[in-house]
One Martini backbone bead per residue (centre of mass of N, CA, C, O) as a GRO file, in nm:
protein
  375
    1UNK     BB    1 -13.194  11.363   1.840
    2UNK     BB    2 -13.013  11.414   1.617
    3UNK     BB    3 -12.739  11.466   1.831
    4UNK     BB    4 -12.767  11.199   1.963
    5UNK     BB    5 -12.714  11.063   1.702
    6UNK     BB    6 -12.384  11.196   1.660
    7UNK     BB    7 -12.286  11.096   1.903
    8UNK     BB    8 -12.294  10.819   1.899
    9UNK     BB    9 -12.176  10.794   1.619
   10UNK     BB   10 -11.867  10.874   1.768
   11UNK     BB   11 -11.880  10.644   1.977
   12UNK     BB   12 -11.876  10.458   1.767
   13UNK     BB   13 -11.609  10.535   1.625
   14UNK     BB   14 -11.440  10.505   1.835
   15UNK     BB   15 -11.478  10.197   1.926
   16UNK     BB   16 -11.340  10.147   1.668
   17UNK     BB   17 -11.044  10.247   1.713
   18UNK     BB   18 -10.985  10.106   1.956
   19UNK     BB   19 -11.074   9.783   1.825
   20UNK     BB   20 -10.893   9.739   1.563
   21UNK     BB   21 -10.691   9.566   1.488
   22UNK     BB   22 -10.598   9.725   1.257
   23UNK     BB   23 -10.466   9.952   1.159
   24UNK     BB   24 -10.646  10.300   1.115
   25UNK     BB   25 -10.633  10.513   0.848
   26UNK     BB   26 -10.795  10.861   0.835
   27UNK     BB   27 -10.855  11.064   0.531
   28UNK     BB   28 -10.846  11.313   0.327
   29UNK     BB   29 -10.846  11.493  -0.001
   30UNK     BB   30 -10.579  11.622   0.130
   31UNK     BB   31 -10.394  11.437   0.308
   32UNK     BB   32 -10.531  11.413   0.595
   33UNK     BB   33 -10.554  11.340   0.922
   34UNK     BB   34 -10.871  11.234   1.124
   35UNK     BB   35 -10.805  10.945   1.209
   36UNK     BB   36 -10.650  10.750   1.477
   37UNK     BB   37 -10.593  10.425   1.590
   38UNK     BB   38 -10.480  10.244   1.841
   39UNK     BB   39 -10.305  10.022   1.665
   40UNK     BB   40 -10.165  10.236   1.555
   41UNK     BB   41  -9.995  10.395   1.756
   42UNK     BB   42  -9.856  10.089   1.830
   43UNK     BB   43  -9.708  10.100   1.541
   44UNK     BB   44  -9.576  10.398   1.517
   45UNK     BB   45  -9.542  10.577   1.805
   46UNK     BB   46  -9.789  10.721   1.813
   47UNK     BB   47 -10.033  10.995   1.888
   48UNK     BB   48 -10.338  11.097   1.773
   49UNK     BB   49 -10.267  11.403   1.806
   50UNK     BB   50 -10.005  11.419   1.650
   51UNK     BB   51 -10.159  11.367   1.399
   52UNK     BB   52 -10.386  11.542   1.355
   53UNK     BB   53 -10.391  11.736   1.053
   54UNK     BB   54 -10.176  11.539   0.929
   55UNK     BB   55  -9.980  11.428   0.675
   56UNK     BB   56  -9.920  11.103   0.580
   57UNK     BB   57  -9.639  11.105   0.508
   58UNK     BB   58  -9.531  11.089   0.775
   59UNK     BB   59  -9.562  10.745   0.751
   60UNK     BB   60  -9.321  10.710   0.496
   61UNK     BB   61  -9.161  10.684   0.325
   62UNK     BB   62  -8.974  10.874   0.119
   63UNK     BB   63  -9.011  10.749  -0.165
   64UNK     BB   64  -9.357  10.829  -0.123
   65UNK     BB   65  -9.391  11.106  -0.099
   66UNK     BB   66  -9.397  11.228  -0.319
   67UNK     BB   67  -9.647  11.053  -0.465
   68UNK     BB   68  -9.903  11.116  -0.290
   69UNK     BB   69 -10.050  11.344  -0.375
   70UNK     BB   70 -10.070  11.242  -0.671
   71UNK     BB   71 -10.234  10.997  -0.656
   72UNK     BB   72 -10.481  11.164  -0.550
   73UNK     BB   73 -10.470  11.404  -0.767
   74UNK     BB   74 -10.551  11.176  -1.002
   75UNK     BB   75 -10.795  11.034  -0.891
   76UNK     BB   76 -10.991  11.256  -0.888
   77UNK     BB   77 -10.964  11.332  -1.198
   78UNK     BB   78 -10.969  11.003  -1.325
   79UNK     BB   79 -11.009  10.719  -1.141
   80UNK     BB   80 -10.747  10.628  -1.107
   81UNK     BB   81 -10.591  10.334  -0.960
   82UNK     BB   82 -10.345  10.246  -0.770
   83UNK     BB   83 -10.399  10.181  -0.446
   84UNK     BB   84 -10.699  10.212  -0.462
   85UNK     BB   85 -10.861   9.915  -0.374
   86UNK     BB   86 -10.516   9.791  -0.374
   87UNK     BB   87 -10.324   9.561  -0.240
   88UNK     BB   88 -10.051   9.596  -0.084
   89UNK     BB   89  -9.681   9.648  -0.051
   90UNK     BB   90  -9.523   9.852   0.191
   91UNK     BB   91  -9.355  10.149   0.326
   92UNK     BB   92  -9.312  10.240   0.683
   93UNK     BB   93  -9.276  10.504   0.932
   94UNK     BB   94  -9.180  10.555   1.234
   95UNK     BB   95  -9.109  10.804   1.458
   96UNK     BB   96  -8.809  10.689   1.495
   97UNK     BB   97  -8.798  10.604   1.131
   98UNK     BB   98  -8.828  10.321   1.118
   99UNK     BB   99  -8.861  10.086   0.866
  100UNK     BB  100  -9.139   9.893   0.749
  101UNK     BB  101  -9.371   9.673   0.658
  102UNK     BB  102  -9.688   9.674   0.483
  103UNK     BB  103 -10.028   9.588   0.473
  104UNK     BB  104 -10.249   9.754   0.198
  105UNK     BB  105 -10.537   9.917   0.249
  106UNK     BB  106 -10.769  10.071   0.031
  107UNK     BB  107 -11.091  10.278   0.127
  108UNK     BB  108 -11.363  10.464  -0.018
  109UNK     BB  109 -11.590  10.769   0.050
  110UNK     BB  110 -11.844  10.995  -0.050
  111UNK     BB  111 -11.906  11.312   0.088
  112UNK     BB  112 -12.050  11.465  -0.094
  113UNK     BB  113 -11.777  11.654  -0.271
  114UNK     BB  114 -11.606  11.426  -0.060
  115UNK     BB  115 -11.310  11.230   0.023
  116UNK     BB  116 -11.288  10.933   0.198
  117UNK     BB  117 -10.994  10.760   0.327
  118UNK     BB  118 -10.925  10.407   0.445
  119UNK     BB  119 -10.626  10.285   0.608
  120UNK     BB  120 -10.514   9.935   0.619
  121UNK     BB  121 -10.288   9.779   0.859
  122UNK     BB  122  -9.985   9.568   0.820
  123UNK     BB  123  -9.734   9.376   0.993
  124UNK     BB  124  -9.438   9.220   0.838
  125UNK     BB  125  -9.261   9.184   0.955
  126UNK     BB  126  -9.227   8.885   1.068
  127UNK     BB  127  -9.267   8.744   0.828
  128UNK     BB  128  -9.025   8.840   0.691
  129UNK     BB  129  -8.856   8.666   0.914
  130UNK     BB  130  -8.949   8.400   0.833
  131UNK     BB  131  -8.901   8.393   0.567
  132UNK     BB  132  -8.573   8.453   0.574
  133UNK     BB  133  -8.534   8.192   0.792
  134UNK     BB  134  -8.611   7.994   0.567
  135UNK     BB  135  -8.435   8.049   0.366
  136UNK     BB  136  -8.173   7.995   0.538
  137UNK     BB  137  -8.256   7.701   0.586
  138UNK     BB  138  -8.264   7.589   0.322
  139UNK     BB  139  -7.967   7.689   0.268
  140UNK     BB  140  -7.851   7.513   0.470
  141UNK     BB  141  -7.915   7.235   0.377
  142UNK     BB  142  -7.793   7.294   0.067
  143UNK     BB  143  -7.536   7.257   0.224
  144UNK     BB  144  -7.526   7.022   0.391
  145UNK     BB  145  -7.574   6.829   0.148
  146UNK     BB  146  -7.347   6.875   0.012
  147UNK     BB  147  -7.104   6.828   0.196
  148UNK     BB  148  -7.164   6.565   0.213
  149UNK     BB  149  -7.106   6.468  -0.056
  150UNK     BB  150  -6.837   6.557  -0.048
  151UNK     BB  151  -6.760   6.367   0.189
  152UNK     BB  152  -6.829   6.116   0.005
  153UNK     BB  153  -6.645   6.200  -0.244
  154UNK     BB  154  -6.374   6.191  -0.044
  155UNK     BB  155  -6.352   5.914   0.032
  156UNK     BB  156  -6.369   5.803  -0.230
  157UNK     BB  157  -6.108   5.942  -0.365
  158UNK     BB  158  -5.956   5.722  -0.194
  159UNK     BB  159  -6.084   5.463  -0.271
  160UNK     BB  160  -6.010   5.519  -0.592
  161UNK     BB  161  -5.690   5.526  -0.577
  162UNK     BB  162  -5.567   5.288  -0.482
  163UNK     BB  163  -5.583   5.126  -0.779
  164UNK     BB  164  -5.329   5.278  -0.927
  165UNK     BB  165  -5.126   5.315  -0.666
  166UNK     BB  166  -5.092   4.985  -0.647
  167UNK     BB  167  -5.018   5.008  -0.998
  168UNK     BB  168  -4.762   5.173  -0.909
  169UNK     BB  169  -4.595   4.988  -0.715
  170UNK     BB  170  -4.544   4.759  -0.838
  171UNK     BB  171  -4.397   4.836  -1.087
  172UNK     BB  172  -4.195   4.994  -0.855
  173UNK     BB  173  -4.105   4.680  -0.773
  174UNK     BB  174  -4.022   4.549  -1.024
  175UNK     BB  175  -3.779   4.733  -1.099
  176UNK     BB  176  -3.615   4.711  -0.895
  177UNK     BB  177  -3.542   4.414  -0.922
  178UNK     BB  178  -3.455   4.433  -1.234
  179UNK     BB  179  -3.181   4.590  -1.107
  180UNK     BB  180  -3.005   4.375  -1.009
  181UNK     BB  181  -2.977   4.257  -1.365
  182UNK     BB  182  -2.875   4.496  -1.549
  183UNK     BB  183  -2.924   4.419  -1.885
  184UNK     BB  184  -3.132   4.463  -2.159
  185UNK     BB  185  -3.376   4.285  -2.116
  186UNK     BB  186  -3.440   4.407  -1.798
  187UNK     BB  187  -3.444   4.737  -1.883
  188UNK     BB  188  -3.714   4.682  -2.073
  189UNK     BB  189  -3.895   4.603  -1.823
  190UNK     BB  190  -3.846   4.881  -1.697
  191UNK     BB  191  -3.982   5.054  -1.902
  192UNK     BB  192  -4.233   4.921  -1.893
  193UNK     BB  193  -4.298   4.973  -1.588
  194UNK     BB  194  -4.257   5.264  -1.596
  195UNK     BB  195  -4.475   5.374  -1.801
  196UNK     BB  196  -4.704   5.209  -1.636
  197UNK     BB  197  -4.693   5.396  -1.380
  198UNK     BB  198  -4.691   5.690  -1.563
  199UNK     BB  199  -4.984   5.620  -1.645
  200UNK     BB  200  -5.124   5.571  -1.342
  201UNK     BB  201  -5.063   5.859  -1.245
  202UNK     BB  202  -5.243   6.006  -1.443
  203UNK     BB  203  -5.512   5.863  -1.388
  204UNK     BB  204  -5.501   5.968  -1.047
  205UNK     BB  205  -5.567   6.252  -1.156
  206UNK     BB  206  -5.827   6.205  -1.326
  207UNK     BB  207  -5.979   6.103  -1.066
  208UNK     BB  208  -5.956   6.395  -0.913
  209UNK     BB  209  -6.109   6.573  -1.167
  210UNK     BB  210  -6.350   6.391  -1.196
  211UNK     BB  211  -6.463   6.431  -0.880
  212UNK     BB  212  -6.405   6.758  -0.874
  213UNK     BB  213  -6.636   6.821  -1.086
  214UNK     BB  214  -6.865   6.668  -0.963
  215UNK     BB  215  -6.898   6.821  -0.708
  216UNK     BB  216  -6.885   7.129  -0.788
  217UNK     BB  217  -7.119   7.090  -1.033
  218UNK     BB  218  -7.257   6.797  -1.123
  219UNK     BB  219  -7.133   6.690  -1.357
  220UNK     BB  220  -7.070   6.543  -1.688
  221UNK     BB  221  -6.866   6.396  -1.955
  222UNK     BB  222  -7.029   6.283  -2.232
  223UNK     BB  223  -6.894   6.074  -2.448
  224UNK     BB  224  -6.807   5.843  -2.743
  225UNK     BB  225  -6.745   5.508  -2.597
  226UNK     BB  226  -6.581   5.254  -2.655
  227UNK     BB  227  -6.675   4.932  -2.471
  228UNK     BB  228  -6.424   4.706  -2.531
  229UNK     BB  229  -6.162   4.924  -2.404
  230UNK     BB  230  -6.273   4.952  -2.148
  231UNK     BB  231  -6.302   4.664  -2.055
  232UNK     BB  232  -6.012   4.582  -2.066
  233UNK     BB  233  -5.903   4.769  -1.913
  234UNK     BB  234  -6.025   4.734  -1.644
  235UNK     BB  235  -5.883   4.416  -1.633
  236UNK     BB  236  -5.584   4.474  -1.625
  237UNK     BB  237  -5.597   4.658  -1.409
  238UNK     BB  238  -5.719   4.485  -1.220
  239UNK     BB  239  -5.482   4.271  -1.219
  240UNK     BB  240  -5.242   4.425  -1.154
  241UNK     BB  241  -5.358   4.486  -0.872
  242UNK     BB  242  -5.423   4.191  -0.737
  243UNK     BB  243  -5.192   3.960  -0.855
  244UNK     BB  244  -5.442   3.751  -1.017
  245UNK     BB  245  -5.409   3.545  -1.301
  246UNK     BB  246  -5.612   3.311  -1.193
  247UNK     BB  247  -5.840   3.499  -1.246
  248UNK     BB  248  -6.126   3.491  -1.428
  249UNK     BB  249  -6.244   3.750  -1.684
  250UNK     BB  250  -6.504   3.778  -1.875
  251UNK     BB  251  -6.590   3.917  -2.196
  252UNK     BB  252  -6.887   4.009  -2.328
  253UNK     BB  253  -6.985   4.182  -2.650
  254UNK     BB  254  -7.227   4.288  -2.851
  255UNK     BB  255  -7.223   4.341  -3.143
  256UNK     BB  256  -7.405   4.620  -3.189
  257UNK     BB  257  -7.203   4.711  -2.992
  258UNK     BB  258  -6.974   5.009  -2.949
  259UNK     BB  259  -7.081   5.290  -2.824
  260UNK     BB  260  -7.097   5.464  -2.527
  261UNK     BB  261  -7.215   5.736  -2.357
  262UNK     BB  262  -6.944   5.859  -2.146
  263UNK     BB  263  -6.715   5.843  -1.900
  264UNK     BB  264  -6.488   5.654  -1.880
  265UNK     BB  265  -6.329   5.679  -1.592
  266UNK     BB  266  -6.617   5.665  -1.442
  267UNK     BB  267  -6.699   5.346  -1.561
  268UNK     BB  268  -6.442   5.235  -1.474
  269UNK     BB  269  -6.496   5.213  -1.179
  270UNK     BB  270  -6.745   5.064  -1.155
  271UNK     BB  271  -6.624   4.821  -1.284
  272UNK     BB  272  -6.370   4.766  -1.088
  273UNK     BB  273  -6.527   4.735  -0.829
  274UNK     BB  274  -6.748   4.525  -0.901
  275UNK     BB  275  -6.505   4.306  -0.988
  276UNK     BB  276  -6.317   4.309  -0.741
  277UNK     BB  277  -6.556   4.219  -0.512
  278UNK     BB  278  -6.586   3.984  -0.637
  279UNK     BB  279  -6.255   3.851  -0.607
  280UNK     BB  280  -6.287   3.896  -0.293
  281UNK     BB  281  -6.518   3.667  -0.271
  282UNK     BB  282  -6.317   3.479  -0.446
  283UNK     BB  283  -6.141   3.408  -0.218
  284UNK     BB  284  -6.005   3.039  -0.234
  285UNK     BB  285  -6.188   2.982  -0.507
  286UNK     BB  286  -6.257   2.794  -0.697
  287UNK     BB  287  -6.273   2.851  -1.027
  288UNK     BB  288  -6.302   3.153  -1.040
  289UNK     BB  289  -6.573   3.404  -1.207
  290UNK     BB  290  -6.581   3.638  -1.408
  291UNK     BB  291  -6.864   3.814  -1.577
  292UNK     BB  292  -6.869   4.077  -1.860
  293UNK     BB  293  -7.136   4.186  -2.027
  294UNK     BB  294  -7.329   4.290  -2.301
  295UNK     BB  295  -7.664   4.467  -2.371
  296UNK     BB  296  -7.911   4.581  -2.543
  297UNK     BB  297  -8.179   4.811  -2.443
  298UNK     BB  298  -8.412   5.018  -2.352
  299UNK     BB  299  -8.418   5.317  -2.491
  300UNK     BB  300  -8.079   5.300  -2.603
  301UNK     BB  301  -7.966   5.129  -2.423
  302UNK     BB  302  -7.693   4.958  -2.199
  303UNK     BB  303  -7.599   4.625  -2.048
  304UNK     BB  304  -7.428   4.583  -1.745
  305UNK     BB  305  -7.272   4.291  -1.664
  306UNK     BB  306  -7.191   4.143  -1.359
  307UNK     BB  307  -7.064   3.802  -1.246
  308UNK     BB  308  -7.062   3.565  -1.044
  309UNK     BB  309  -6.972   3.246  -0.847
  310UNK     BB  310  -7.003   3.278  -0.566
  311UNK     BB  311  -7.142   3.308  -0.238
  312UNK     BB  312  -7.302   3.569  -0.267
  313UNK     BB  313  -7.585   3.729  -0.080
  314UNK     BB  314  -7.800   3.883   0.109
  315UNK     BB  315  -8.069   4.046   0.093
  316UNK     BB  316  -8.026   4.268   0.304
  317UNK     BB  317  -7.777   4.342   0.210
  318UNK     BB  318  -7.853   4.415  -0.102
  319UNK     BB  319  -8.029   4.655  -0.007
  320UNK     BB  320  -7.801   4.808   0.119
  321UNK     BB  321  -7.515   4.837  -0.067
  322UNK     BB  322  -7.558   5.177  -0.163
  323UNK     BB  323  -7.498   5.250   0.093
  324UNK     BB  324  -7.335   5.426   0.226
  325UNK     BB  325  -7.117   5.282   0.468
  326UNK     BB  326  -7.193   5.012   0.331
  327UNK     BB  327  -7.056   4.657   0.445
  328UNK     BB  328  -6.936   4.293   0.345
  329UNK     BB  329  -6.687   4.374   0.489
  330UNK     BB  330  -6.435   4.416   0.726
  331UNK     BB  331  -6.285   4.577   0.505
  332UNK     BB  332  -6.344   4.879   0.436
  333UNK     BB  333  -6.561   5.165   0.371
  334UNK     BB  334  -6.804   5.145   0.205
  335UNK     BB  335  -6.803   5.335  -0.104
  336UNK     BB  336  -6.802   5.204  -0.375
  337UNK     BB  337  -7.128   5.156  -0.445
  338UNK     BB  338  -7.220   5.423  -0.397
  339UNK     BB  339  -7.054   5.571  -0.618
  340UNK     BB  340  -7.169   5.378  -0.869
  341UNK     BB  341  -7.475   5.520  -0.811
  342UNK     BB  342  -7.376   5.812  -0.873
  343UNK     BB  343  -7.261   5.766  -1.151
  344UNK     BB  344  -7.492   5.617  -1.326
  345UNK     BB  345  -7.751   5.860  -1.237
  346UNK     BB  346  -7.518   6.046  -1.371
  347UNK     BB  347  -7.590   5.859  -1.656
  348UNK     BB  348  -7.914   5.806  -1.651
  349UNK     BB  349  -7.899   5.522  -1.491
  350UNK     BB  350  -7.880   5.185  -1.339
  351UNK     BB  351  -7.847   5.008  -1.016
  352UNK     BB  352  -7.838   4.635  -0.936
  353UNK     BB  353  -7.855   4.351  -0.753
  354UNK     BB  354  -7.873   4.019  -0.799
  355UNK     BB  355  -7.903   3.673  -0.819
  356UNK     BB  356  -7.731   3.460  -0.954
  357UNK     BB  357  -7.713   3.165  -1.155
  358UNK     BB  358  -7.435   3.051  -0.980
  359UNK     BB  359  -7.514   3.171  -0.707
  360UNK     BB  360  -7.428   3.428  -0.704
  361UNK     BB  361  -7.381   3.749  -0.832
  362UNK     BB  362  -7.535   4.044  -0.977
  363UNK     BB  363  -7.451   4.354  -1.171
  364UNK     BB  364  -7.674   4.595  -1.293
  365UNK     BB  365  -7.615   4.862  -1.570
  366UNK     BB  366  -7.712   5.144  -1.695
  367UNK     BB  367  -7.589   5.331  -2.056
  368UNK     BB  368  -7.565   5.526  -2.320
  369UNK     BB  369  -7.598   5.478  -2.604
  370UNK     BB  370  -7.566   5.587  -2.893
  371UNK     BB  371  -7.591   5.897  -3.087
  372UNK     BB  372  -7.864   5.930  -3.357
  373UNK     BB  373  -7.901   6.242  -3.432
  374UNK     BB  374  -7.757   6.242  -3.707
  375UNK     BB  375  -7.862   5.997  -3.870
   0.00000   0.00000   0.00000
């Protein structure tokens, strides 16, 4: 009866061998293989046979081979638990050489004054081969989203340069008329347009270091800026371009505002975009007014509005306003109010378009009043 009963015993044990999903070796307390599982053969490319009797070194990495013997006779000394009993991810070294990760886990028994442990293996390569390709995946779409800012950041920086050089054009087609009749007093016109044209040459290099930094970084330089002198630089240089002094521009800054913390550049450019657009929408019509107004906001912030009277804009298109290549303009790439919408955002503020009191639009943005941590 004993011998059936441990016949039956060997039988069931094969048939765990057979059939356990995960690889399973069985090592004795010196390290040699006495089970090896059907699952175990297909993952490592050995048969039971070639394996048994053998150091289970055989199936580990290199660099792991040293310490295995000594992990179990730490353990049987002192008790101390290295792997035994505790998952962990190493490597594993298949017949043909090759290295592959595994999950291991380490189960151990007593039998008499020596001991049986049982390592459960489960192959990570594929897990890992997805990990991986998440990674990359991942990687690939944070170049994508870049690209495309950049692409976005590259078409805009073609529309903001437009406004320095058409009036570095202005300029030198002034100078030049005014060489007709080259007396002292029309000489000295030419000097002052010409300094104005190599004024704003120097402008449209600064516009373009500093979106190639806001790109490659997306950083910004913010500094204390009085909002007065940016106000006015803007509405001049608006003007400059535009060549239509009947057009005008009221500029209202509340008393207790003096300087807000900003890349002077690229508020003006902000500045500039949108009271354009205003002048632009109130083509031919009498009258036409823009107000750029300031006043303190809360939270430390200041809000600057532009507001004209012109014909308004609609809701859906209102809507819409702030996405790339949106324009309600027959001409012109529609990149202004976006790049307006991410330079405002990258100085921590907001921007949004909302119907004018007089009928017109109205568009309101904020940006961070002066720094009082000194104070």
């Amino acid at each position: 009866m004993a011998e059936m009963d441990v016949d039956a015993l060997h039988q069931h044990f094969r048939s765990i061998l057979n059939s356990v999903p995960d690889a399973m070796v069985v090592i004795n307390d010196a390290g040699i293989i006495t089970a090896f599982s059907k699952a175990a053969e297909t993952l490592f490319g050995y048969g039971a046979n070639e394996l048994l009797g053998q150091n289970v070194s055989i199936l580990m990495a290199p660099a792991d081979k040293v310490q295995h013997d000594n992990y179990i006779n730490r353990y049987l000394r002192t008790g101390e638990r290295q792997i035994i009993g505790i998952g962990r991810t190493v490597t594993a070294r298949r017949k043909d050489g090759s290295l592959f990760p595994i999950d291991l886990k380490i189960g151990e028994a007593k039998i008499g004054e020596h001991f049986l442990f049982t390592a459960f293996m489960r192959d990570l390569t594929e897990q890992r081969r997805n990990e991986s390709r998440m990674k990359a995946l991942q990687a690939e779409l944070v170049h994508f989203s870049r690209l495309s800012s950049v692409g976005t950041m590259a078409s805009a920086l073609a529309h903001e340069l437009n406004q320095p050089l058409t009036v570095v054009t202005n300029y030198l087609e002034a100078a030049r008329d005014l060489l007709d009749s080259p007396d002292p007093e029309t000489l000295a016109m030419v000097q002052e347009a010409l300094a104005e044209a190599a004024k704003q040459s120097v402008r449209a290099g600064q516009i373009v270091r500093k979106l190639r930094d806001y790109v490659s970084r997306g950083e910004i330089e913010k500094r204390p800026t009085p909002l007065v002198p940016l106000l006015g630089d803007a509405v001049a240089l608006l003007q400059a371009e535009m060549g239509k002094p009947a057009n005008r521009v009221e500029v209202s800054v509340g008393e207790t505002i003096t300087d807000i913390m900003a890349d002077p550049i690229q508020i003006q450019q902000v500045v500039i975009n949108i009271a354009r657009n205003a002048l632009e929408a109130m083509d031919g019509q009498p009258d036409p007014c823009v107000r750029i107004t300031a006043a303190p906001a809360s939270g430390g912030y200041v809000m600057i509005a532009i507001e004209d009277n012109g014909p308004g804009i609609d809701k859906d298109v209102a809507d819409q306003l702030f996405k790339p290549l949106a324009s309600s303009k027959t001409t012109g790439m529609g990149l202004g109010l976006s790049i307006c919408k991410t330079i405002v955002e990258a100085h921590g503020g907001t921007i949004e378009a909302m119907p004018g009191e007089d009928g017109g639009t109205r568009f309101v943005f904020t940006v961070e009043g002066p720094d009082d941590s000194d104070e």
